[in-house]
C-alpha positions as CSV (number, residue, x, y, z in Angstrom):
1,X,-202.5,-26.9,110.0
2,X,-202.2,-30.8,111.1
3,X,-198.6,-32.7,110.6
4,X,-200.8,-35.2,108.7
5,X,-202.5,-32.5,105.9
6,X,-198.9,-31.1,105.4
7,X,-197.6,-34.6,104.8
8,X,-200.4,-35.2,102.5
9,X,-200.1,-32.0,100.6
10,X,-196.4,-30.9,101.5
11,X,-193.2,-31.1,100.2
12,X,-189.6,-31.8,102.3
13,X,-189.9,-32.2,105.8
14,X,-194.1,-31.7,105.7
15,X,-193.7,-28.0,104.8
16,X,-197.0,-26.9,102.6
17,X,-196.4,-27.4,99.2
18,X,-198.4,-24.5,97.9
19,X,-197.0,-21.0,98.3
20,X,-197.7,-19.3,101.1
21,X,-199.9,-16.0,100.8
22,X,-197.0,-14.2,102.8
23,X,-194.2,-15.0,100.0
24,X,-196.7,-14.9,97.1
25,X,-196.9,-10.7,98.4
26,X,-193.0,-10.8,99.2
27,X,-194.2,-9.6,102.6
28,X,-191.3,-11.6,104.0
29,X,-188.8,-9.0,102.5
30,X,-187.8,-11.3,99.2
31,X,-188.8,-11.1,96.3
32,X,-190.9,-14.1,95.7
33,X,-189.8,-17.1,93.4
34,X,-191.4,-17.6,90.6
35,X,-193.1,-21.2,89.7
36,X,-193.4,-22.4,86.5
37,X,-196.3,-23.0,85.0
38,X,-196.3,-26.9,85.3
39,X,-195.5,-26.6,89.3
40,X,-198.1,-23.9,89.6
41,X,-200.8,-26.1,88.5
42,X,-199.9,-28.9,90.5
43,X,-199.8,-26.5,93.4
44,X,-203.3,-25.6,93.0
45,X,-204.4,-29.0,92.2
46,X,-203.3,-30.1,95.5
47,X,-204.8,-26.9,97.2
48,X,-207.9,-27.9,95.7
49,X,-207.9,-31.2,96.3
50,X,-207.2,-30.4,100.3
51,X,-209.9,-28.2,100.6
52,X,-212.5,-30.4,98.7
53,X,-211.8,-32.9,101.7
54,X,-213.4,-30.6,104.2
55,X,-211.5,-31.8,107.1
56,X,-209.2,-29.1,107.7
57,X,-210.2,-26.4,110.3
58,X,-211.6,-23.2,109.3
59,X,-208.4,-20.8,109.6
60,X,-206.2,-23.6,107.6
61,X,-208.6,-23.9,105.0
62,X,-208.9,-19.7,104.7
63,X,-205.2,-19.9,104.5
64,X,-204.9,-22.3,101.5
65,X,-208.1,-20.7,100.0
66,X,-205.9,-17.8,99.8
67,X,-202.6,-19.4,98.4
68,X,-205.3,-20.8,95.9
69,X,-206.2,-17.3,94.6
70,X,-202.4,-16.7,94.2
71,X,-201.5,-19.8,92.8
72,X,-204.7,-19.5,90.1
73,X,-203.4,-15.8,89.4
74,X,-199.6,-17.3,88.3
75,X,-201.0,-19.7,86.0
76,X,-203.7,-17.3,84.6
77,X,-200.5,-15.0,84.2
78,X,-198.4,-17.3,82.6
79,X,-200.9,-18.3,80.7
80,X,-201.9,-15.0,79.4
81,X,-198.2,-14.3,78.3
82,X,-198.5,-18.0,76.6
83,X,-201.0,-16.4,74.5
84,X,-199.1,-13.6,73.5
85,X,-196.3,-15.1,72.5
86,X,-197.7,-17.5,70.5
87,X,-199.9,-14.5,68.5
88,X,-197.2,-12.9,68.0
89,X,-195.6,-15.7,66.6
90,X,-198.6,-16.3,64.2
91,X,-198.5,-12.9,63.0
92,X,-194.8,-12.7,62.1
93,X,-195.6,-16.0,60.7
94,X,-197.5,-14.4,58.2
95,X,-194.9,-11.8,56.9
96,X,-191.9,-13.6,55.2
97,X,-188.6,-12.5,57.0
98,X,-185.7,-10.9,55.4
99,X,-187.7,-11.3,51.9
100,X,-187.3,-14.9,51.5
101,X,-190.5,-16.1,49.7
102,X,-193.6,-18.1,51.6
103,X,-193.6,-21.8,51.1
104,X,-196.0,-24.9,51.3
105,X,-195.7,-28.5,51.5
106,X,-197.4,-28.8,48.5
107,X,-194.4,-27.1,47.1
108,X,-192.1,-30.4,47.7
109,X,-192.1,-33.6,45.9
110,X,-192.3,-36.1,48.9
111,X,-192.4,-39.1,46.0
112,X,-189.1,-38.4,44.6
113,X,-187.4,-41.3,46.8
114,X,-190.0,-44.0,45.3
């Protein structure tokens, strides 16, 4: 990989800023870190947006296709779990907890004030 594509694309001292297919398996012998959702995305947007440029030779652009595929998998994970947490918050949403009754704004009078 050129200095210049990991200065464009890297992060501290030009390393690649995407995560590389050997720590995305833990093939290095630690566990991998886990990225956020947020840094994920930028991640593959700037995997993306490297590749698009043609320019990079053949193995480098294998290399990032497949820190891509990782990168695409975390956010399709974290995503997914998004999901479920957010259905599960819907459906205890519609039992009331510990009894207490359901209740609407149309059950306050917002022109008391007036």
């Amino acid at each position: 990989m050129t200095t210049e594509h990991r200065r464009r694309i890297g992060g501290k001292d030009g390393q690649l800023a995407a995560v590389g297919a050997a720590a995305a398996s833990g093939r290095d012998g630690r566990a991998p870190d886990p990225l956020a959702f947020e840094e994920a995305l930028g991640r593959l947007d700037e995997t993306v947006s490297a590749l698009e440029t043609g320019k990079l030779p053949l193995e480098d652009a294998i290399h990032l296709y497949e820190e891509g595929v990782h990168l695409a998998q975390r956010c399709q994970e974290l995503l997914d779990q998004a999901e479920l947490r957010v259905s599960r918050l819907v459906a205890a949403g519609d039992e009331p907890a510990d009894g207490l009754a359901r209740f609407a704004l149309d059950d306050f009078d917002f022109d008391e004030g007036e």
